[in-house]
VOPAGU-2260 file (C-alpha; in pm, 1 decimal, decimal comma):
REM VOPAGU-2260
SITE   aa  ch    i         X         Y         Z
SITE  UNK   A    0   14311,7   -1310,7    5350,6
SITE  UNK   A    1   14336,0   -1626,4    5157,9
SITE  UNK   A    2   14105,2   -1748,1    4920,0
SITE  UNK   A    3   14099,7   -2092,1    4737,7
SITE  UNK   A    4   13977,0   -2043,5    4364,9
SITE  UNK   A    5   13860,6   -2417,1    4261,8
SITE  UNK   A    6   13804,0   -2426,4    3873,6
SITE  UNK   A    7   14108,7   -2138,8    3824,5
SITE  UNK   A    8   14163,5   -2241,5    3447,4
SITE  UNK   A    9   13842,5   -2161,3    3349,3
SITE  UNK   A   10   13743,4   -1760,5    3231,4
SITE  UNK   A   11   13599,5   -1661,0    3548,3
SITE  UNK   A   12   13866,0   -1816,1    3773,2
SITE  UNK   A   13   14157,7   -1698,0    3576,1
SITE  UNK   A   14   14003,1   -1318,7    3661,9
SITE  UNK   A   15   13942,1   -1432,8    3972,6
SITE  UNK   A   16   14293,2   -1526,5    4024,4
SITE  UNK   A   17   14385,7   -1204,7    3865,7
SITE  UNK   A   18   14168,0    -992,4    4107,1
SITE  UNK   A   19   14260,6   -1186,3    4400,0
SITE  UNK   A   20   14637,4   -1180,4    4316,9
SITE  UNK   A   21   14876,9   -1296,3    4589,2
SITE  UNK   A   22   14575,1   -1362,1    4804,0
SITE  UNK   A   23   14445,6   -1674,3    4586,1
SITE  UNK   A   24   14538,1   -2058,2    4560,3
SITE  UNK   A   25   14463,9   -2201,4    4253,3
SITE  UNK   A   26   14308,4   -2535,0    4195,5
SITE  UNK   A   27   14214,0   -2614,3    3853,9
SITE  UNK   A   28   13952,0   -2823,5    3727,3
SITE  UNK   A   29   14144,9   -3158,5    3734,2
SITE  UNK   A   30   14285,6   -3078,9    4067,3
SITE  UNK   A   31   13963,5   -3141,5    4226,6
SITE  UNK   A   32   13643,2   -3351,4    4190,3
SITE  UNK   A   33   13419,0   -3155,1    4412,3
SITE  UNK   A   34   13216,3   -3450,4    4352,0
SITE  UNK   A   35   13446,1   -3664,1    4638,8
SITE  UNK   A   36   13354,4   -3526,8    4961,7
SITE  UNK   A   37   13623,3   -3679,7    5107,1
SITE  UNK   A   38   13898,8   -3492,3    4916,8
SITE  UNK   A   39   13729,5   -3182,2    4943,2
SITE  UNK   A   40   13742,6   -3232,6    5285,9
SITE  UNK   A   41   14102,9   -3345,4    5296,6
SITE  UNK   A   42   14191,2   -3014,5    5027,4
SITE  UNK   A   43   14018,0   -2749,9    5216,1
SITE  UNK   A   44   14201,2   -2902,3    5602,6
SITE  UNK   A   45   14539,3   -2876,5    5434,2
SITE  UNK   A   46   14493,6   -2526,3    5270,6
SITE  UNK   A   47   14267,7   -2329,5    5569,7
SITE  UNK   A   48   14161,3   -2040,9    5265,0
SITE  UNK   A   49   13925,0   -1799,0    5414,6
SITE  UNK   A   50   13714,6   -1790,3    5177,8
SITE  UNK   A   51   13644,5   -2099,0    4855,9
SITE  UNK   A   52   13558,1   -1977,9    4558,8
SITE  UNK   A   53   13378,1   -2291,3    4366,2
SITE  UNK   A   54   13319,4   -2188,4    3995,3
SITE  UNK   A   55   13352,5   -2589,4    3904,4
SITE  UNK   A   56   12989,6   -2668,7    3719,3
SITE  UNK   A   57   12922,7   -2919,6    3456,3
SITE  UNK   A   58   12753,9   -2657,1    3191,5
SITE  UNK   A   59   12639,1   -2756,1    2869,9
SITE  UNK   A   60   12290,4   -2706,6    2863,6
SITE  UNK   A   61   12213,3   -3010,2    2631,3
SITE  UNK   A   62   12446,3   -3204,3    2749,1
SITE  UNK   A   63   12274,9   -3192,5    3107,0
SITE  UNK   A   64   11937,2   -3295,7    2941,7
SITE  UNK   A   65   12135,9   -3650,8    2886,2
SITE  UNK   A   66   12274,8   -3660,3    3196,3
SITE  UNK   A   67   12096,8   -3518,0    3470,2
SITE  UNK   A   68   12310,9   -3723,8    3764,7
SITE  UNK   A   69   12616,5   -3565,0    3650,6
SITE  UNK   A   70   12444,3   -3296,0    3634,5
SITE  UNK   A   71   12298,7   -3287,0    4021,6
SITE  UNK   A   72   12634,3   -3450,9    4114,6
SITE  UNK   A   73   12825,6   -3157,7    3991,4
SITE  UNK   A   74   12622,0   -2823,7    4047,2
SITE  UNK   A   75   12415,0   -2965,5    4342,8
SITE  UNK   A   76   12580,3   -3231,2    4572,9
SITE  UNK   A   77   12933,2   -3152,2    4445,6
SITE  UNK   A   78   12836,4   -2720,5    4602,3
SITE  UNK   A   79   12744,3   -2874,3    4831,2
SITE  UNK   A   80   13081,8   -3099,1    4924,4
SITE  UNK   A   81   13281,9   -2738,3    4892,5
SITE  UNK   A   82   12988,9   -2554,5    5101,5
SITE  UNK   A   83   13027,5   -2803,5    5411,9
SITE  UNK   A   84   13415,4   -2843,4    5412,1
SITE  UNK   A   85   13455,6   -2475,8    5406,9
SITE  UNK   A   86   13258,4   -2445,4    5679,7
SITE  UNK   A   87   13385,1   -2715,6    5876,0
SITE  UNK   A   88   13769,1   -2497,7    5865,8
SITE  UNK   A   89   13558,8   -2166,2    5932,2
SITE  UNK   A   90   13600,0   -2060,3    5582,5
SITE  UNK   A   91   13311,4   -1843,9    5339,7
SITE  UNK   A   92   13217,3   -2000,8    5050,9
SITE  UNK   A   93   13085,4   -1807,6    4644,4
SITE  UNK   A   94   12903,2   -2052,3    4479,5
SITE  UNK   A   95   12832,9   -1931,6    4111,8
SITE  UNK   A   96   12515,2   -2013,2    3981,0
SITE  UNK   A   97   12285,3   -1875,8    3675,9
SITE  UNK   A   98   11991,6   -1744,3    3505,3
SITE  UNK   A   99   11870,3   -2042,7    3390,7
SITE  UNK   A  100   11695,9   -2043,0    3751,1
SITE  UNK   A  101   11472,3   -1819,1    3587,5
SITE  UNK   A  102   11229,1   -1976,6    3298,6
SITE  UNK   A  103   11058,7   -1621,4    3220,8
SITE  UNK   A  104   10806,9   -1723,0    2986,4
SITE  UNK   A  105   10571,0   -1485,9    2950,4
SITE  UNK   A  106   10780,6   -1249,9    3100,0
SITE  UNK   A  107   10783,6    -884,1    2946,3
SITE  UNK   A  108   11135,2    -715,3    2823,4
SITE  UNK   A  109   11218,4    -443,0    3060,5
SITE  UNK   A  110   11100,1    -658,6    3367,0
SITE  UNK   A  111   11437,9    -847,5    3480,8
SITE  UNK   A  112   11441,1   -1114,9    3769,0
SITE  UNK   A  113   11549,1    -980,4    4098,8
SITE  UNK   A  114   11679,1   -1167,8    4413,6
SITE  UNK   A  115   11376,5   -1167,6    4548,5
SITE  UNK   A  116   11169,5   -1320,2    4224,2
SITE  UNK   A  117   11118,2   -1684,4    4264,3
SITE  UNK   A  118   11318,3   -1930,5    4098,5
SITE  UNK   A  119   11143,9   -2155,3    3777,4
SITE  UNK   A  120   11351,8   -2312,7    3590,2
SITE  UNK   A  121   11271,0   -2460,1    3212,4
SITE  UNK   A  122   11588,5   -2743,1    3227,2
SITE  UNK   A  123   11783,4   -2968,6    3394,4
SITE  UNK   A  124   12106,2   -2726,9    3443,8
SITE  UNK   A  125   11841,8   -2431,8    3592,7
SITE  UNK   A  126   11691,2   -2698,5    3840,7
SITE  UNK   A  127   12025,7   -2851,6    3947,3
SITE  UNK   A  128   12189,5   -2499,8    4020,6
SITE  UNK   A  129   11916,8   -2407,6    4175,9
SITE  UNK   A  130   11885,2   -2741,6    4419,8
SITE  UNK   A  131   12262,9   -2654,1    4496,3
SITE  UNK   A  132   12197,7   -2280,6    4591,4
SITE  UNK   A  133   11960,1   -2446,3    4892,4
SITE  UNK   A  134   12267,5   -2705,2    4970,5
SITE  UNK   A  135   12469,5   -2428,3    4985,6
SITE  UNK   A  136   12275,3   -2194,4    5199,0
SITE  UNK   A  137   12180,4   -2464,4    5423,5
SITE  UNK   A  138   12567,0   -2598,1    5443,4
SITE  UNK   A  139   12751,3   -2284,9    5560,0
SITE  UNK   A  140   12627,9   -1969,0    5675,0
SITE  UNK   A  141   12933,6   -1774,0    5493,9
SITE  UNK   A  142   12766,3   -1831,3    5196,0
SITE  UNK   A  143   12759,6   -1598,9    4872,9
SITE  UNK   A  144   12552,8   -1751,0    4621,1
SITE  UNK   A  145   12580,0   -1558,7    4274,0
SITE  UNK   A  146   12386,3   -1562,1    3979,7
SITE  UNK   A  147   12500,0   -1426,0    3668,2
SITE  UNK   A  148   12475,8   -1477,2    3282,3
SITE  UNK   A  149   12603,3   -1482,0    2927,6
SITE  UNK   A  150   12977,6   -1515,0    3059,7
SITE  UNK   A  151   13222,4   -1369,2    2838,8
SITE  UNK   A  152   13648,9   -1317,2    2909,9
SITE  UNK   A  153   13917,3   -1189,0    2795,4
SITE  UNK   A  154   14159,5   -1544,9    2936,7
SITE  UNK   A  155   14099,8   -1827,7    2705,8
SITE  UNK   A  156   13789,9   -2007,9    2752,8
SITE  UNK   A  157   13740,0   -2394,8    2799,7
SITE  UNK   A  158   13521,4   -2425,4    2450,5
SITE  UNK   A  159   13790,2   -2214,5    2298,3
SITE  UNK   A  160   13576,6   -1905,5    2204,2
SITE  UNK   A  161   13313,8   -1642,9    2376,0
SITE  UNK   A  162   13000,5   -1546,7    2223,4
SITE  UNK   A  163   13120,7   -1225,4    2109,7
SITE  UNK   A  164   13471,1   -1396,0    1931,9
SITE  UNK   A  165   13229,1   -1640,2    1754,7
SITE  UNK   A  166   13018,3   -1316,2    1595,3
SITE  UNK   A  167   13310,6   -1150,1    1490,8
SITE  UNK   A  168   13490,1   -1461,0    1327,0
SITE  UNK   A  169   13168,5   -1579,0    1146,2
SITE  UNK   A  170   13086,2   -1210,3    1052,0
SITE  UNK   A  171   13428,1   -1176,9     854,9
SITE  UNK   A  172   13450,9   -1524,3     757,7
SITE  UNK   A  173   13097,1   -1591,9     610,7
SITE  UNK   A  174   13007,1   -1229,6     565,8
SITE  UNK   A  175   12652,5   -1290,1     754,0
SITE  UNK   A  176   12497,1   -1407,4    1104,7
SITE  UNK   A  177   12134,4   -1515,1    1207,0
SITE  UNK   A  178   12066,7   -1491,2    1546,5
SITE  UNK   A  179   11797,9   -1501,9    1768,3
SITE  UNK   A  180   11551,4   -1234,8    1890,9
SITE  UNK   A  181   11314,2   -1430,2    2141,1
SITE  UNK   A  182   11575,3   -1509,8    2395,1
SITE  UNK   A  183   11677,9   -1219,5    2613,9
SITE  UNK   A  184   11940,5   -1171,2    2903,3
SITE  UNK   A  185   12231,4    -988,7    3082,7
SITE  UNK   A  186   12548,4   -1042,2    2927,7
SITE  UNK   A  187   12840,7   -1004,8    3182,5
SITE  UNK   A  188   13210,6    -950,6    3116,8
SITE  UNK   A  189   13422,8   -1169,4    3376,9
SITE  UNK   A  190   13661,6    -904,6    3451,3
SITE  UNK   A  191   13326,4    -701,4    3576,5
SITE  UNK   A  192   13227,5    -982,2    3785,6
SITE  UNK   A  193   13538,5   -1103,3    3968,0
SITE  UNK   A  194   13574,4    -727,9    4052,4
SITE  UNK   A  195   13278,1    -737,3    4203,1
SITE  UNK   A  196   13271,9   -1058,8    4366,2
SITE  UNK   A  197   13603,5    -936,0    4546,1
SITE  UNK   A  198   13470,5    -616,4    4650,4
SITE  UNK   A  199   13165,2    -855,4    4857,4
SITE  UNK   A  200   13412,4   -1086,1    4989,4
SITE  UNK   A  201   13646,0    -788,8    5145,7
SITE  UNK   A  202   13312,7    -682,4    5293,7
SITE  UNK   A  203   13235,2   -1019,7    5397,0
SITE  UNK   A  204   12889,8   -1019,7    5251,0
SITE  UNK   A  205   12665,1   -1280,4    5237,3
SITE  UNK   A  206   12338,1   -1393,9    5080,7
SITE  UNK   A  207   12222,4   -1404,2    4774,2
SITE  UNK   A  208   12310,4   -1158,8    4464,0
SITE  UNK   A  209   12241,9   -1084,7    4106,1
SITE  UNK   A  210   12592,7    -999,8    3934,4
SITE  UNK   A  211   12551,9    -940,2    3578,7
SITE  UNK   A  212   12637,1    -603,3    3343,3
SITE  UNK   A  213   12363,9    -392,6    3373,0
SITE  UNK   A  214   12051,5    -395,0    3111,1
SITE  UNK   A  215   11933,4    -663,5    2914,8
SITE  UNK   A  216   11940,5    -755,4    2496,2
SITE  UNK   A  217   11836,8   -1053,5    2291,3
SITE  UNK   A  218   12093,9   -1252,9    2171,1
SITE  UNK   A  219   12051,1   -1053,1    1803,6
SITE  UNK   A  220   12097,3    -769,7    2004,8
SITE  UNK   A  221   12428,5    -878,6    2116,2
SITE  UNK   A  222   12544,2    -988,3    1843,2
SITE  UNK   A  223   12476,0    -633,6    1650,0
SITE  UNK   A  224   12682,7    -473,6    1898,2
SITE  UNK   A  225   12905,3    -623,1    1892,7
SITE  UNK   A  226   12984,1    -677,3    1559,0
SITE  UNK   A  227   12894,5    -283,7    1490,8
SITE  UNK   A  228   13144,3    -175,6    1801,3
SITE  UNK   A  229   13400,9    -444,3    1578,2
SITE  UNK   A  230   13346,7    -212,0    1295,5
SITE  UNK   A  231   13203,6    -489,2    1065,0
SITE  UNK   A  232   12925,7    -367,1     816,2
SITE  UNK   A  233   12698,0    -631,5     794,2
SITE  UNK   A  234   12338,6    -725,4     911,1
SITE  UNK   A  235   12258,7    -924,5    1150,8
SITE  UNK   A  236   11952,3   -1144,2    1045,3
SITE  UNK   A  237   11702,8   -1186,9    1308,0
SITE  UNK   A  238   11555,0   -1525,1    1334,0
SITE  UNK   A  239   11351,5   -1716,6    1593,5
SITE  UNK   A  240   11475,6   -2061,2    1814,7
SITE  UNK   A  241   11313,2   -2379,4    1738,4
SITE  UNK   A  242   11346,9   -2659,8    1972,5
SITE  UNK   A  243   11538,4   -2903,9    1773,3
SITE  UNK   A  244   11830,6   -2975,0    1762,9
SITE  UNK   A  245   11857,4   -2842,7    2110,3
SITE  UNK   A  246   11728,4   -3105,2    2396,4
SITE  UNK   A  247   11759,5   -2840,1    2668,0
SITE  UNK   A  248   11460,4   -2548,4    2640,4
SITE  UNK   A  249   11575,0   -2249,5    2722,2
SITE  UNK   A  250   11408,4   -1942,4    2870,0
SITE  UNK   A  251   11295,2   -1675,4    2673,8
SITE  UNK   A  252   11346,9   -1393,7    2888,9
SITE  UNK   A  253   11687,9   -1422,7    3171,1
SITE  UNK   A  254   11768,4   -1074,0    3228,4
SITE  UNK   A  255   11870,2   -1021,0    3589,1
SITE  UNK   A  256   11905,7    -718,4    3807,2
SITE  UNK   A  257   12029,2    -624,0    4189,9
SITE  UNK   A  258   11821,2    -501,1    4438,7
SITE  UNK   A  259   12081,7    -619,3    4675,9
SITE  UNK   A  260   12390,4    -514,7    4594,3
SITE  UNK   A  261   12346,0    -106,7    4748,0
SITE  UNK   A  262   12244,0    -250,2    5028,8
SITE  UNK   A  263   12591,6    -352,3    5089,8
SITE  UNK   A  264   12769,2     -43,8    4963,5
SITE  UNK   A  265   12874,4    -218,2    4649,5
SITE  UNK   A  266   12842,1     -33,4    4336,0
SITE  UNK   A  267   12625,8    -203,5    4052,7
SITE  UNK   A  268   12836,7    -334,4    3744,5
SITE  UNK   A  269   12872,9    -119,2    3438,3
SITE  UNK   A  270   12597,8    -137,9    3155,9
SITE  UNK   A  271   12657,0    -449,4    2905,5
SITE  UNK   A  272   12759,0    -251,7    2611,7
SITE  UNK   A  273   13006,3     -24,2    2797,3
SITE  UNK   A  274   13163,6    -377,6    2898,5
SITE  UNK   A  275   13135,6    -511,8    2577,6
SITE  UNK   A  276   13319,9    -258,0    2371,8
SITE  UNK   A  277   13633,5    -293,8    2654,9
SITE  UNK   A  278   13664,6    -651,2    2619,4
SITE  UNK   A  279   13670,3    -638,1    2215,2
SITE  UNK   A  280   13966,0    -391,8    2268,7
SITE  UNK   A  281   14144,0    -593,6    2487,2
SITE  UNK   A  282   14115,4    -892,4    2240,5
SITE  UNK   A  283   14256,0    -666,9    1959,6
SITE  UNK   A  284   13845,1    -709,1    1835,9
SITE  UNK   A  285   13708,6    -375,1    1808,1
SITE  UNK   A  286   13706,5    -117,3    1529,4
């Protein structure tokens, strides 16, 4: 099997790449602008993968707020570019996609979103991930469309730093954090999810499916784990989020869970923490 990983620099593909080993092509993310159907087209003809991986998204919440045609161009009409070509060569297609399809306002803790729950998103990035899920879906019946959240890895990430790396550094640099209870969500560890993702791919699965650590925390939550399982004494002030200066709202409750994923004989991903306290070990991190 071959498998075309488009965005392979990134966290996610560079675990991808590692899961996949000899079986992936790497295209990183100025190899390609999904955006040009044309050369998507042209890409996908001269490589034949069996499956395309597509983790290329234009991500920054606020920034998306600004720019919503980049926005659509990238996680919507650009999935949709990928979706059709693969199809076109008989090739699957894993379109990565988010929690910020959910809104979850008014949502209780201990209730997370399953595939089944229907999709209302607060922002522009939640709406134009979710508009490209359809594209996909509609574009090529080999279609794996996964949503996951709070992405953390142990390969170097594009902004330079995960979540967890920033707690730790400001922890022992400024000897204090404040982070936020009232947003909640499913942390995932990328080495968990390209696993995972290769496990439905060698089954040739398709569909949507919720891939994210198991269980749900607030980011203050997070944050005290992981700066507890880094073996740094400090407290972790809890504080609310207050919509400036953030243009983007985002949704108060995110947590997702799989309802889906037995139903394919694939095993559900470990529980956040468990993942947590691996990847601050393999960064040298932990305690």
């Amino acid at each position: 099997m071959s498998v075309l990983v488009i965005g392979a620099t990134g966290q996610l593909g560079q675990d991808l790449l590692r899961v996949y080993g000899d079986e992936a092509v790497p295209l990183g993310h100025g190899d390609l602008d999904v955006g040009d159907g044309v050369a998507v087209a042209a890409r996908l003809r001269e490589t034949k993968p069996d499956w395309v991986l597509n983790t290329a998204a234009f991500h920054r919440v606020d920034d998306c707020e600004l720019n919503p045609t980049l926005s659509f161009a990238v996680n919507a009409l650009g999935a949709a570019n990928v979706a059709r070509a693969a199809a076109e060569v008989g090739a699957g297609v894993v379109f990565f996609s988010t929690d910020y399809v959910y809104g979850g306002v008014g949502r209780e803790r201990g209730r997370p979103h399953a595939e089944g729950d229907p999709p209302d998103p607060l922002n522009v990035y939640g709406v134009s991930k979710w508009a490209g899920e359809q594209l996909v879906a509609q574009a090529n019946p080999r279609h794996l469309v996964v949503r996951t959240a709070g992405l953390y890895g142990t390969a170097t990430s594009r902004k330079g730093w995960t979540f967890p790396e920033l707690m730790v550094n400001k922890a022992r640099t400024d000897g204090k954090l404040k982070v936020v209870t009232d947003q909640a969500l499913s942390p995932t560890n990328t080495a968990d999810l390209a696993a995972t993702v290769k496990a439905l791919t060698d089954r040739d699965a398709a569909g949507l499916f919720h891939l994210t650590n198991e269980g749900e925390c607030s980011w203050h939550e997070f944050a005290s784990a992981t700066v507890e399982l880094a073996g740094i004494d400090i407290e972790v002030e809890p504080t609310v989020s207050t919509p400036a200066p953030r243009k983007a709202r985002r949704p108060p409750y995110s947590a997702l869970t799989s309802e889906r994923l037995v139903r394919v004989g694939v095993p559900p991903l470990r529980p956040w923490r468990e993942a947590l306290a691996d990847y601050l070990r393999a960064k040298g991190l932990a305690a």
